[in-house]
PDBQT receptor file of N, H, CA, C and O in Angstrom, charges set to zero:
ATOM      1  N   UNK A   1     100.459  98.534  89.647  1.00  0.00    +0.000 N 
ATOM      2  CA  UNK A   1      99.331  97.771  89.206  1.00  0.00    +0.000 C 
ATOM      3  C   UNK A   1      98.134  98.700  89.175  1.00  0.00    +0.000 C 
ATOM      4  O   UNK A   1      98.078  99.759  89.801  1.00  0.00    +0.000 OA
ATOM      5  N   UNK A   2      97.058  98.150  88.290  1.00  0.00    +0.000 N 
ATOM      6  H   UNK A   2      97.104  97.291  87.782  1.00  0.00    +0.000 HD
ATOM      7  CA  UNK A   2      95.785  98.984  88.448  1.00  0.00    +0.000 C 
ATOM      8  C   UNK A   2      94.684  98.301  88.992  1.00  0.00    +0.000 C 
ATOM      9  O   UNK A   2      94.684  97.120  88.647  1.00  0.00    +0.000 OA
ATOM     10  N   UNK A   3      93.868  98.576  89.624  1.00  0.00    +0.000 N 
ATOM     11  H   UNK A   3      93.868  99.536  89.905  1.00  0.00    +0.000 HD
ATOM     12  CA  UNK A   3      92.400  98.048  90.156  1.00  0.00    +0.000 C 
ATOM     13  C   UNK A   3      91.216  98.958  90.222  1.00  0.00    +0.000 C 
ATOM     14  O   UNK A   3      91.421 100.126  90.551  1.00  0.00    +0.000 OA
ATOM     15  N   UNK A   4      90.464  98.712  90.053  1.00  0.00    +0.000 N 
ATOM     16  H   UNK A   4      90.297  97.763  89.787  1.00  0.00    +0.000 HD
ATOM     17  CA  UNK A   4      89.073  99.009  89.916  1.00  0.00    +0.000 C 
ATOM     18  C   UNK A   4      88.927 100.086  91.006  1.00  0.00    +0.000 C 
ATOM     19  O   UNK A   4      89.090  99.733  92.174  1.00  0.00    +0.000 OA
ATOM     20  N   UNK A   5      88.651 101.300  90.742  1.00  0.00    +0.000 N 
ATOM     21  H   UNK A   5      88.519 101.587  89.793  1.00  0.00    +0.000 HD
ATOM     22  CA  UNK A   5      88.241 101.954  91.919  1.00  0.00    +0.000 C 
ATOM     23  C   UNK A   5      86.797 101.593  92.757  1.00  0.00    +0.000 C 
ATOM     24  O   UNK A   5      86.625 102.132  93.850  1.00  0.00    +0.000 OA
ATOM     25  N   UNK A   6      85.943 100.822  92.305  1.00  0.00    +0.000 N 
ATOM     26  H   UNK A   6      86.082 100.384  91.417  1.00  0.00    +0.000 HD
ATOM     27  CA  UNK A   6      84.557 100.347  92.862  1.00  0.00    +0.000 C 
ATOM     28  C   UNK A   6      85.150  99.082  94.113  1.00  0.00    +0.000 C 
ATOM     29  O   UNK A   6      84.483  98.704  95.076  1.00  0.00    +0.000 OA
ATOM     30  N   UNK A   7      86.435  98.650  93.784  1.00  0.00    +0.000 N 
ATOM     31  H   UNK A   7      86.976  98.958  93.002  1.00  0.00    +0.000 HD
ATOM     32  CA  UNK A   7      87.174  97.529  94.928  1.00  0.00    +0.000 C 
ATOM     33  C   UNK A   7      87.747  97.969  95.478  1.00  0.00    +0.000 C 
ATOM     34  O   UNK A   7      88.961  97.981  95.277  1.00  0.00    +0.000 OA
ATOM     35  N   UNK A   8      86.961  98.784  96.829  1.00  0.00    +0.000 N 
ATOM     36  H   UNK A   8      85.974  98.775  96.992  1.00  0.00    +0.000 HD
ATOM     37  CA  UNK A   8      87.629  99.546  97.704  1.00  0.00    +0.000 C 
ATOM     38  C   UNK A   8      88.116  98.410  98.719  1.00  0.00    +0.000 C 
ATOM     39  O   UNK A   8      89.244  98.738  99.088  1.00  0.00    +0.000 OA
ATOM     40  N   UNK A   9      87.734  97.221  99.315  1.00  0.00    +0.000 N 
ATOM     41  H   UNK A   9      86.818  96.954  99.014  1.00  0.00    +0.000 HD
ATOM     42  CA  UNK A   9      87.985  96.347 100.100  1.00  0.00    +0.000 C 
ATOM     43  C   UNK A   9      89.533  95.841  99.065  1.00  0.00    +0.000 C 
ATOM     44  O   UNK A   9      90.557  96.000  99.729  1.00  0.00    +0.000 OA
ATOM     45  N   UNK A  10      89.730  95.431  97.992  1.00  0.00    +0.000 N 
ATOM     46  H   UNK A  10      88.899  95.302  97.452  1.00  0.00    +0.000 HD
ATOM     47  CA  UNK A  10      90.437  95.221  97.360  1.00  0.00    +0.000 C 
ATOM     48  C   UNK A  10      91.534  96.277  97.202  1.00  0.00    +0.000 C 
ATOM     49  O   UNK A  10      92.630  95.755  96.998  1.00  0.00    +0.000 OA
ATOM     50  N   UNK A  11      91.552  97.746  97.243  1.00  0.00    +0.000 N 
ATOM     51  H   UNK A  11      90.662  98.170  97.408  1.00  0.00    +0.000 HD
ATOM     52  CA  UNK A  11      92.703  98.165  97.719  1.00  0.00    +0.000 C 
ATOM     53  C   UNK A  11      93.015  98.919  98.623  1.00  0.00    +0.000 C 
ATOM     54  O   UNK A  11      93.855  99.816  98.699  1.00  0.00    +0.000 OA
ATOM     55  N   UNK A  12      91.932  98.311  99.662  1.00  0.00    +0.000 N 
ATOM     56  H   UNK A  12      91.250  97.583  99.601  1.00  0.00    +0.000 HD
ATOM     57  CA  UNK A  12      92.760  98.130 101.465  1.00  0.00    +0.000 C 
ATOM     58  C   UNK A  12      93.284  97.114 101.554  1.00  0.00    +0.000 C 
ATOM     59  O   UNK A  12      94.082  96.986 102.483  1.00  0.00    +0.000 OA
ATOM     60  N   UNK A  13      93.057  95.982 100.635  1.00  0.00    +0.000 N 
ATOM     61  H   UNK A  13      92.410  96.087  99.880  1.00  0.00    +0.000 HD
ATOM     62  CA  UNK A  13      94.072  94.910 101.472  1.00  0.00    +0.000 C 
ATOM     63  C   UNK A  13      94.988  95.081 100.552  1.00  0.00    +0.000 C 
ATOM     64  O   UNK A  13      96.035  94.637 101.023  1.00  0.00    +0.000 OA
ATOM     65  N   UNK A  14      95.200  95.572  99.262  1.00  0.00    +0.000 N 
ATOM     66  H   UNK A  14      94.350  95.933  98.880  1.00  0.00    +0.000 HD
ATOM     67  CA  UNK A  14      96.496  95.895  98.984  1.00  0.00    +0.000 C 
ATOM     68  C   UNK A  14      97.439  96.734  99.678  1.00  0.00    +0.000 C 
ATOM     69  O   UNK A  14      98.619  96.393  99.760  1.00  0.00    +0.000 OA
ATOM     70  N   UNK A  15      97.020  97.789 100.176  1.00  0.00    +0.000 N 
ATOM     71  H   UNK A  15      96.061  98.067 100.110  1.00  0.00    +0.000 HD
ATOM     72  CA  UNK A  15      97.700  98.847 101.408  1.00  0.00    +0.000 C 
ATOM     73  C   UNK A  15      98.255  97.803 102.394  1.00  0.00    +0.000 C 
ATOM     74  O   UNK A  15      99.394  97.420 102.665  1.00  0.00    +0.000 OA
ATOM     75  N   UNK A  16      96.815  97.435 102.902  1.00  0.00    +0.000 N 
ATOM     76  H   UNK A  16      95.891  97.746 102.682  1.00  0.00    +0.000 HD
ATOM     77  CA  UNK A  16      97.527  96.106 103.981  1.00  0.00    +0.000 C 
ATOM     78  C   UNK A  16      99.060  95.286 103.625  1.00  0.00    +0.000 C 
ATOM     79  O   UNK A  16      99.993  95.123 104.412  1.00  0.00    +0.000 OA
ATOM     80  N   UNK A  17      98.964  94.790 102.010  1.00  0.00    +0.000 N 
ATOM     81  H   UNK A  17      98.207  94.922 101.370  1.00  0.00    +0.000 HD
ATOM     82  CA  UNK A  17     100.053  94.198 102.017  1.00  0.00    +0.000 C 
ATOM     83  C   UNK A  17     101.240  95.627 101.393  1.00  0.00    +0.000 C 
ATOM     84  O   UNK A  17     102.021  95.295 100.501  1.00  0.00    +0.000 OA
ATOM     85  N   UNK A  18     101.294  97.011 101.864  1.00  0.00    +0.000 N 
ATOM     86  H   UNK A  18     100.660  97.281 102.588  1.00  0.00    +0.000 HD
ATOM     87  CA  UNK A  18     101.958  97.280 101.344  1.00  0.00    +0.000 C 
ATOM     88  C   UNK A  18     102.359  98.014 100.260  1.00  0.00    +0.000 C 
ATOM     89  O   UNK A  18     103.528  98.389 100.174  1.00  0.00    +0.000 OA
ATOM     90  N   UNK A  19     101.175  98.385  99.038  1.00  0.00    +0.000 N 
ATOM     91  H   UNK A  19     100.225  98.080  99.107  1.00  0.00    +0.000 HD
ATOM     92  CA  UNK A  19     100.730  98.702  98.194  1.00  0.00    +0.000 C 
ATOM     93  C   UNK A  19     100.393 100.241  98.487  1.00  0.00    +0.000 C 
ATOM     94  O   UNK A  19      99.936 100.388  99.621  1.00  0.00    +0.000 OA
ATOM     95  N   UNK A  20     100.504 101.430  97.742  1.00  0.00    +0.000 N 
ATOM     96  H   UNK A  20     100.875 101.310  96.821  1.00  0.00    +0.000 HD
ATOM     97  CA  UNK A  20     100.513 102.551  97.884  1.00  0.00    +0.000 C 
ATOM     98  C   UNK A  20      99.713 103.489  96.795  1.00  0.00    +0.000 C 
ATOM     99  O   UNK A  20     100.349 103.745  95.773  1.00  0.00    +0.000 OA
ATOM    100  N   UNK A  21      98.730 103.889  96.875  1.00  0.00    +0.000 N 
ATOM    101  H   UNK A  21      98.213 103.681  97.705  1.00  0.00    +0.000 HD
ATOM    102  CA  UNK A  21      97.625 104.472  96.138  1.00  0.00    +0.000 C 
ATOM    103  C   UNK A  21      98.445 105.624  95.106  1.00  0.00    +0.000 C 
ATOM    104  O   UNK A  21      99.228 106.195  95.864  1.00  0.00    +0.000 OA
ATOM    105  N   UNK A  22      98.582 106.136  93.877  1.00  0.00    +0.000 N 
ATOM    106  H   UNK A  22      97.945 105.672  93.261  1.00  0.00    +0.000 HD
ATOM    107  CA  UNK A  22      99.359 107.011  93.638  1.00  0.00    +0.000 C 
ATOM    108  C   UNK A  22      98.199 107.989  92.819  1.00  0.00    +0.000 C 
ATOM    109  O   UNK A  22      97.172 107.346  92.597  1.00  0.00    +0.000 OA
ATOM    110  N   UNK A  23      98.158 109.222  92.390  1.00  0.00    +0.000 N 
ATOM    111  H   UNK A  23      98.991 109.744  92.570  1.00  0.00    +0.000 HD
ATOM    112  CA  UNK A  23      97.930 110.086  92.068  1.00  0.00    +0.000 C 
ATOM    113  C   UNK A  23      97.027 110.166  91.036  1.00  0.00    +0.000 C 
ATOM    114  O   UNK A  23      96.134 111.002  90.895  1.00  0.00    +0.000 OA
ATOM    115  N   UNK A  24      97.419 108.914  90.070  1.00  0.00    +0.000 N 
ATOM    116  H   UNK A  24      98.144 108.235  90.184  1.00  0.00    +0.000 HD
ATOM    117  CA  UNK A  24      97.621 108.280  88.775  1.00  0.00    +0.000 C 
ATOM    118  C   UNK A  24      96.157 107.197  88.740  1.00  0.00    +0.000 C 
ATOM    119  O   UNK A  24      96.149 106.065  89.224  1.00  0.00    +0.000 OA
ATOM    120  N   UNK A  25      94.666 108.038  87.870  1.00  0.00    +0.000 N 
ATOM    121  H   UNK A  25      94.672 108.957  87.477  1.00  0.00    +0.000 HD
ATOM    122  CA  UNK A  25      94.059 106.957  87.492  1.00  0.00    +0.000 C 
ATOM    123  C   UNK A  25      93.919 106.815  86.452  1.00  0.00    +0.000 C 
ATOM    124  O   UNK A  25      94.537 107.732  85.912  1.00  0.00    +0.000 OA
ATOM    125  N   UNK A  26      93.337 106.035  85.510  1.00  0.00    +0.000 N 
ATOM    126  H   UNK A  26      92.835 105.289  85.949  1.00  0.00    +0.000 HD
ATOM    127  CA  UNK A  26      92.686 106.005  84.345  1.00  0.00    +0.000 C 
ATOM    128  C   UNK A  26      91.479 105.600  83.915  1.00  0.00    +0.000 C 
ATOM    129  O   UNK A  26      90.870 104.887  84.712  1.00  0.00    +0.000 OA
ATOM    130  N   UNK A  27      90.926 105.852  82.845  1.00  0.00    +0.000 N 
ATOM    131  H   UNK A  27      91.421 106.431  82.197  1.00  0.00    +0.000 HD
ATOM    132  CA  UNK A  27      89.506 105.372  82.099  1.00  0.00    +0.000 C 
ATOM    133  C   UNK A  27      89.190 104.177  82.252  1.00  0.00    +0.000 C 
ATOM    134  O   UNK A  27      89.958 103.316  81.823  1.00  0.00    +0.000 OA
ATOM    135  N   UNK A  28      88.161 103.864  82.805  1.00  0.00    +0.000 N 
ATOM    136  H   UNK A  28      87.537 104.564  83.154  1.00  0.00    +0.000 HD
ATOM    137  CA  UNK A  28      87.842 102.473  82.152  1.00  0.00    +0.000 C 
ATOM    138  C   UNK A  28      88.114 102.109  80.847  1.00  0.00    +0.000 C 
ATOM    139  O   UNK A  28      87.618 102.853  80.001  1.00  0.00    +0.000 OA
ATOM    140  N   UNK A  29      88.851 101.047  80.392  1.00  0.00    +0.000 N 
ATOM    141  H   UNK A  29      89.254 100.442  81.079  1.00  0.00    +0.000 HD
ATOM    142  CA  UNK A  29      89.245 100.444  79.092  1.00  0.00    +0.000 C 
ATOM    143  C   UNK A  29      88.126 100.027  78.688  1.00  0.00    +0.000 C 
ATOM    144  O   UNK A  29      88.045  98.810  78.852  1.00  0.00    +0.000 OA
ATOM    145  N   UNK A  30      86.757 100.706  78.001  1.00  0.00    +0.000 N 
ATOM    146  H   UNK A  30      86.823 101.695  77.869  1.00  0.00    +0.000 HD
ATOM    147  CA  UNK A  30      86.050 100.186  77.204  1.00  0.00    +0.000 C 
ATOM    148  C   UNK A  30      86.541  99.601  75.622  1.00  0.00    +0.000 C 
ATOM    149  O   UNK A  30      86.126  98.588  75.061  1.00  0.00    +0.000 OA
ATOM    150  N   UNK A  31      87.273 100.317  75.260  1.00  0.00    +0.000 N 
ATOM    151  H   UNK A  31      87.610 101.140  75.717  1.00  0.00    +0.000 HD
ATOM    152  CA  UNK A  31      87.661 100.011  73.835  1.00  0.00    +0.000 C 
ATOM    153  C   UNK A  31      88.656  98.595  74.077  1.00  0.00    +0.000 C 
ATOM    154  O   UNK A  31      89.113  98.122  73.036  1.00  0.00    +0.000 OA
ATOM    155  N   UNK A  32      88.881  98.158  74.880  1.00  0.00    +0.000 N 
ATOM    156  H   UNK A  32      88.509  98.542  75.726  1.00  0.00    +0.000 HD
ATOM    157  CA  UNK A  32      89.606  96.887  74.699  1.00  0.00    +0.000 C 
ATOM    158  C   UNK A  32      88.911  95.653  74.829  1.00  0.00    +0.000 C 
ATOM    159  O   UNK A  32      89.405  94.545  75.038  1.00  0.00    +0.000 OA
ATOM    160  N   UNK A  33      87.743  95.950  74.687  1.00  0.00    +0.000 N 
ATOM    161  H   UNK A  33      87.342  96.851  74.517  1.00  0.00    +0.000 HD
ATOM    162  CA  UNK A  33      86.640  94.822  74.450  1.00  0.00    +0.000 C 
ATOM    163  C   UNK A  33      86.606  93.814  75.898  1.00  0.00    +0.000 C 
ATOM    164  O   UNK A  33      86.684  92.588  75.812  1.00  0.00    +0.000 OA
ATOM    165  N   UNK A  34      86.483  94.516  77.172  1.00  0.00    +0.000 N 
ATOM    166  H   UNK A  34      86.420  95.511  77.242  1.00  0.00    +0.000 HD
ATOM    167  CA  UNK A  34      86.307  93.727  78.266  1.00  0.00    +0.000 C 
ATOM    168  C   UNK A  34      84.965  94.135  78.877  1.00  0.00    +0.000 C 
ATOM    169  O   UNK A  34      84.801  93.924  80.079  1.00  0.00    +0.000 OA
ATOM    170  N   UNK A  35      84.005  94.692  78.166  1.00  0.00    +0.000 N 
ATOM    171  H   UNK A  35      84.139  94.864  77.190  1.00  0.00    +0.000 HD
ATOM    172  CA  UNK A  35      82.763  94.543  79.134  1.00  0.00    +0.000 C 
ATOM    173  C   UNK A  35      82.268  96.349  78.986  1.00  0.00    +0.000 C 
ATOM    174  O   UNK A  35      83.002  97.277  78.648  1.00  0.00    +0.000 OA
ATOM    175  N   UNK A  36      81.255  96.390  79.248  1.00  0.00    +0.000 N 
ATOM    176  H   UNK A  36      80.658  95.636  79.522  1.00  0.00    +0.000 HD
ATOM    177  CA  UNK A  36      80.318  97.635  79.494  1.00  0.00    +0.000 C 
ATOM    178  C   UNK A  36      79.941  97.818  81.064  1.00  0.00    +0.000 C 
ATOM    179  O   UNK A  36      78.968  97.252  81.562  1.00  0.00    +0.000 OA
ATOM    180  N   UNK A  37      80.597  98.457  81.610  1.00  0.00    +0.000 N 
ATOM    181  H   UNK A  37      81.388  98.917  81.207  1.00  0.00    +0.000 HD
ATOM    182  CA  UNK A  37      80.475  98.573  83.316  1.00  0.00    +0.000 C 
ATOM    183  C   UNK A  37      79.352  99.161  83.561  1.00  0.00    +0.000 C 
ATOM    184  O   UNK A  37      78.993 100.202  83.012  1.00  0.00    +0.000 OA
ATOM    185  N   UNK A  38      78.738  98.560  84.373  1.00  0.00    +0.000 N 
ATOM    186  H   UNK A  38      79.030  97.714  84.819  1.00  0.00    +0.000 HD
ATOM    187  CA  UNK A  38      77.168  99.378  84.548  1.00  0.00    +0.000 C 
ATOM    188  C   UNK A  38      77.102 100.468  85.841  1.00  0.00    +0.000 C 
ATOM    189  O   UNK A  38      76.017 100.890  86.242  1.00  0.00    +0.000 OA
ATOM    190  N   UNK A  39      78.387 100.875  86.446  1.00  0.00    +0.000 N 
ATOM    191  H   UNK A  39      79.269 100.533  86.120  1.00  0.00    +0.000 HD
ATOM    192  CA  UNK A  39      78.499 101.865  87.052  1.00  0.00    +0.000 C 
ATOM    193  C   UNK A  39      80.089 102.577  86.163  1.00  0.00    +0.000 C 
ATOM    194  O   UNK A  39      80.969 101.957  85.565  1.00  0.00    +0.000 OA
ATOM    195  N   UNK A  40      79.904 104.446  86.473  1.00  0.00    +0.000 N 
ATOM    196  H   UNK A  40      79.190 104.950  86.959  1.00  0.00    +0.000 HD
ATOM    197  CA  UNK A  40      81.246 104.851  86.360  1.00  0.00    +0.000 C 
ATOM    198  C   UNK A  40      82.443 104.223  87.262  1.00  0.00    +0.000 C 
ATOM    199  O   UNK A  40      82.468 104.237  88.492  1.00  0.00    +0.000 OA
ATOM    200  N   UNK A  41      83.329 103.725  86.490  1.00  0.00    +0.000 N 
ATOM    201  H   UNK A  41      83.308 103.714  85.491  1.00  0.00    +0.000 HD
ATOM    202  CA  UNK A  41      84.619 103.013  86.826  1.00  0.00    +0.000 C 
ATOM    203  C   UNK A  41      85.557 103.996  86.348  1.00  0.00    +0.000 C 
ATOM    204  O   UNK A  41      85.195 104.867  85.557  1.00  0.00    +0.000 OA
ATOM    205  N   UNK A  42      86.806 103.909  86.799  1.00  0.00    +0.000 N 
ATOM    206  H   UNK A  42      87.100 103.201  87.441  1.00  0.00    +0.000 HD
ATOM    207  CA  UNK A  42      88.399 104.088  86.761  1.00  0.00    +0.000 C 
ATOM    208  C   UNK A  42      89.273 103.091  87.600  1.00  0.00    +0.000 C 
ATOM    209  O   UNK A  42      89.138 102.712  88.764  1.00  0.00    +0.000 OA
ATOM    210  N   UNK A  43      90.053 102.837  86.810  1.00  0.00    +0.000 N 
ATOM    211  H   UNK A  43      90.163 103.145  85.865  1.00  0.00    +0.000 HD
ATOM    212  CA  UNK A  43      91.440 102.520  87.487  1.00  0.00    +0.000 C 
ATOM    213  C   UNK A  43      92.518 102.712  88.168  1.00  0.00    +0.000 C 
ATOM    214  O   UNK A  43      93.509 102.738  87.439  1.00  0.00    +0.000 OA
ATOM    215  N   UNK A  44      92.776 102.884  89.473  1.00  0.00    +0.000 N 
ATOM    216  H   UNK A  44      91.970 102.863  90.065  1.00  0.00    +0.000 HD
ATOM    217  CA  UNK A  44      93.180 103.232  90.502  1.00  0.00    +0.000 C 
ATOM    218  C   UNK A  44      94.784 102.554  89.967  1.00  0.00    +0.000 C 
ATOM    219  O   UNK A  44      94.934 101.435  89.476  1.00  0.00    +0.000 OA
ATOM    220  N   UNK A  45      95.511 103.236  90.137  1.00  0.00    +0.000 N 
ATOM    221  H   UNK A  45      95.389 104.145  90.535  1.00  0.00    +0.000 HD
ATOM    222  CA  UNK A  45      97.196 103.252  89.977  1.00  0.00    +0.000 C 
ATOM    223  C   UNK A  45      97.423 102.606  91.778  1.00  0.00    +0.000 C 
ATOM    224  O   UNK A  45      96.796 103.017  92.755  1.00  0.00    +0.000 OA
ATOM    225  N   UNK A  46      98.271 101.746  91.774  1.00  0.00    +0.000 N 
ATOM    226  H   UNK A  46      98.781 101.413  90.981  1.00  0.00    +0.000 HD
ATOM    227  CA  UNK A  46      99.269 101.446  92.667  1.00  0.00    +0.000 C 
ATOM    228  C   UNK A  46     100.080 100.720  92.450  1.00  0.00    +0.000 C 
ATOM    229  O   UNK A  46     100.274  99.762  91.701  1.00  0.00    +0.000 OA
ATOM    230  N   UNK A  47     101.171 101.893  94.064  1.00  0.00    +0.000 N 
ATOM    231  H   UNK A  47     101.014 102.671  94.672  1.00  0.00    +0.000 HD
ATOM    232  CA  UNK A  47     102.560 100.787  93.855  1.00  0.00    +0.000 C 
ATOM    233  C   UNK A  47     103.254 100.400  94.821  1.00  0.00    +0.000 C 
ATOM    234  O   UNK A  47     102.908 100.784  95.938  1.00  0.00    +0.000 OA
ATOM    235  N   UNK A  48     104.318  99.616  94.704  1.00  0.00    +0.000 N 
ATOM    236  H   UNK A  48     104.599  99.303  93.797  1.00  0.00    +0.000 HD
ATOM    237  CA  UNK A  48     104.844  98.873  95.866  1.00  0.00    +0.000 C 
ATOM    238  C   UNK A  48     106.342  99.344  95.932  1.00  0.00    +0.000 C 
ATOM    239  O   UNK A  48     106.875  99.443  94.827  1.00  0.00    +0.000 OA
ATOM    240  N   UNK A  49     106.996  99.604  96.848  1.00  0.00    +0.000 N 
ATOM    241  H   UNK A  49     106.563  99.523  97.745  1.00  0.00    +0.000 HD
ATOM    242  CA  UNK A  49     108.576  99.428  96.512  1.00  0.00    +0.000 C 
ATOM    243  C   UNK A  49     109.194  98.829  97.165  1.00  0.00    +0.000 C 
ATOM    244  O   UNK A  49     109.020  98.645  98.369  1.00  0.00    +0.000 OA
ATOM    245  N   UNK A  50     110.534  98.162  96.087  1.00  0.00    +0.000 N 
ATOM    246  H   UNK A  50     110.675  98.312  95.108  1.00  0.00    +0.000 HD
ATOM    247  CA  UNK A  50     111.124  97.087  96.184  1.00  0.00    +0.000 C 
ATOM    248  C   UNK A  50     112.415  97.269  96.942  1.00  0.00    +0.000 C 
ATOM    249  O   UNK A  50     113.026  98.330  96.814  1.00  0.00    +0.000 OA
ATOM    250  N   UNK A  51     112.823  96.421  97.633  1.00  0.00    +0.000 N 
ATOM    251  H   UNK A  51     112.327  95.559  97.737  1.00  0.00    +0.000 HD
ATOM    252  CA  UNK A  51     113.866  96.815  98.670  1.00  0.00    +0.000 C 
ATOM    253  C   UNK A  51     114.623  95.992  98.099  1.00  0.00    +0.000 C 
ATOM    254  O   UNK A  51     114.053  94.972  97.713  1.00  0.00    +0.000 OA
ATOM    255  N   UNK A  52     116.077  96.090  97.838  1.00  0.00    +0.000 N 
ATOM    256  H   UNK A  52     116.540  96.918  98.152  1.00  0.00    +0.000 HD
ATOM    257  CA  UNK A  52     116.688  94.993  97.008  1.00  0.00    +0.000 C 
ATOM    258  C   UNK A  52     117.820  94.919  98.386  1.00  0.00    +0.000 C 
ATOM    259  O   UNK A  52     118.742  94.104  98.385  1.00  0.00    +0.000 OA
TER     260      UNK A  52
């Protein structure tokens, strides 16, 4: 999944549940028509693994 790197409380409690920060960010998606962020943003990569 991706989240906002500015929601740092938001991915500690993903860690909390488990969730693992990876290497991997990206651009803010301006071109997909969701908004003009009024601070620099990226998208923070995480992941979980599945125990089957």
């Amino acid at each position: 999944m991706f989240v906002l790197d500015a929601r740092t409380e938001l991915i500690q409690y993903y860690e909390r549940c488990g969730y693992s920060k990876t290497a991997c960010t990206e651009s803010y998606p301006i071109h997909a028509n969701v908004g003009q962020p009024l601070i620099d943003l990226k998208l923070q990569h995480m992941t979980k693994s599945v125990i089957k």
